[in-house]
C-alpha positions as semicolon CSV with decimal commas, in nm:
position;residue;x (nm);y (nm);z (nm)
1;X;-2,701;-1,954;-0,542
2;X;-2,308;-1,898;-0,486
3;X;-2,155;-1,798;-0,215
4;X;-1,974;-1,468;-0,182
5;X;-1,648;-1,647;-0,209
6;X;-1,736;-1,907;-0,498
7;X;-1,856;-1,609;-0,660
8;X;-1,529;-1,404;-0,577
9;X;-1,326;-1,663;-0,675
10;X;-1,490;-1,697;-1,027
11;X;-1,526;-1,313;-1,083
12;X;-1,113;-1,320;-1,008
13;X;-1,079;-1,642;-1,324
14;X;-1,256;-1,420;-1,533
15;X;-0,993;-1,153;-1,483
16;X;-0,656;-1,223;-1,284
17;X;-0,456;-1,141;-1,547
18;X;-0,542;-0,763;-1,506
19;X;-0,296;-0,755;-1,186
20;X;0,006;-0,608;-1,160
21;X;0,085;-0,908;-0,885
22;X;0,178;-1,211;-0,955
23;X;-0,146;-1,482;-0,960
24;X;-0,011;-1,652;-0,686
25;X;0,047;-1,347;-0,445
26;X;-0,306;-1,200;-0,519
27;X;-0,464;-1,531;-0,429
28;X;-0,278;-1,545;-0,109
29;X;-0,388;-1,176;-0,038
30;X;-0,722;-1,179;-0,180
31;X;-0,833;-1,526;-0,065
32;X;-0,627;-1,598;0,238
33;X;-0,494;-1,943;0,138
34;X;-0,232;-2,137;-0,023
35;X;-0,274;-2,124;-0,421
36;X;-0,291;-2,536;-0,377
37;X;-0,557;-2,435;-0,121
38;X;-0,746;-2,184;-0,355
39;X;-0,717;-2,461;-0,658
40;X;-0,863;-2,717;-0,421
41;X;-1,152;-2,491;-0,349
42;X;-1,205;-2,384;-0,687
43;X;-1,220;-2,752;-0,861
44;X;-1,517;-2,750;-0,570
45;X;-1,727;-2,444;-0,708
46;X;-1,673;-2,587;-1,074
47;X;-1,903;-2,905;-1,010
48;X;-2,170;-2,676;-0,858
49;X;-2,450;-2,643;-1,066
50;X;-2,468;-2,222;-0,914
51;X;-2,153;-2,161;-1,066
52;X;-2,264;-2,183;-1,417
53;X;-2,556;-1,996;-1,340
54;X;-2,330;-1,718;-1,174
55;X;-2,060;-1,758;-1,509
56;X;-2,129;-1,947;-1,778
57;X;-1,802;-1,887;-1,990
58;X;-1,540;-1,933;-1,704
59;X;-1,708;-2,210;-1,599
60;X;-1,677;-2,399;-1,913
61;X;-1,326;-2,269;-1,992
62;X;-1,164;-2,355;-1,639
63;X;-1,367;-2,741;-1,695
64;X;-1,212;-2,741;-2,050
65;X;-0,856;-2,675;-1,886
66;X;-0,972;-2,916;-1,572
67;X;-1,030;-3,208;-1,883
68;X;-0,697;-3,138;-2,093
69;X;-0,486;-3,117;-1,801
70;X;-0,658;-3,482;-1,718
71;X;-0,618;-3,645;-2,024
72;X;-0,229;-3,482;-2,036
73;X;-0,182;-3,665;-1,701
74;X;-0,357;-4,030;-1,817
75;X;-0,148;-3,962;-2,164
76;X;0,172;-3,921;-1,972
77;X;0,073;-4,214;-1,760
78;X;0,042;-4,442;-2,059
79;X;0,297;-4,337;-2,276
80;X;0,553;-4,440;-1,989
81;X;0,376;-4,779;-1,955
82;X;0,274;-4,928;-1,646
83;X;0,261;-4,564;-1,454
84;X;0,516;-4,737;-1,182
85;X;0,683;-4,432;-1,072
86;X;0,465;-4,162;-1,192
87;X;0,366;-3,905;-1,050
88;X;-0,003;-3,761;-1,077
C-alpha cells in the first residue's frame, strides 16, 4: 500500500495540467520541495510495486516518459562519440 504522499503525488500526474499555476509552483506549494526534489521522489514511487496497484495508467505513462527520456540521453551520448563532455 502507498503512502499518502506517493499516492498524492500520483493523483497530482494524473491531473496537473488542470491548474491555473504553473507545474512547478504547485509542486513547491502542494509538496513542499524543490521540483528536482519532487522528481527525485517520484522516480522512487514509480519502481514500487503499490504504485501500479494505486494507478495503473500513470504509472506506465510516467515509466514510458522515464525510458524515452533515457534512451534520448544514451542517443545524445553516442551520437557525439565518446560522451567526453556530456552532460547527463
Amino acid at each position: 500500500m502507498l503512502d499518502e504522499r506517493s499516492a498524492a503525488m500520483l493523483d497530482f500526474e494524473r491531473a496537473w495540467w488542470n491548474h491555473d499555476e504553473p507545474r512547478d509552483q504547485v509542486i513547491r506549494a502542494r509538496f513542499q520541495c524543490s521540483p528536482e526534489e519532487y522528481h527525485a521522489e517520484l522516480t522512487k514511487v514509480l519502481d514500487d510495486p503499490a504504485a501500479m496497484d494505486h494507478d495503473p495508467l500513470v504509472v506506465r505513462r510516467l515509466k514510458r516518459l522515464r525510458l524515452r527520456a533515457r534512451k534520448a540521453r544514451l542517443d545524445g551520448m553516442v551520437s557525439t562519440g565518446s560522451g567526453e563532455g556530456a552532460h547527463a
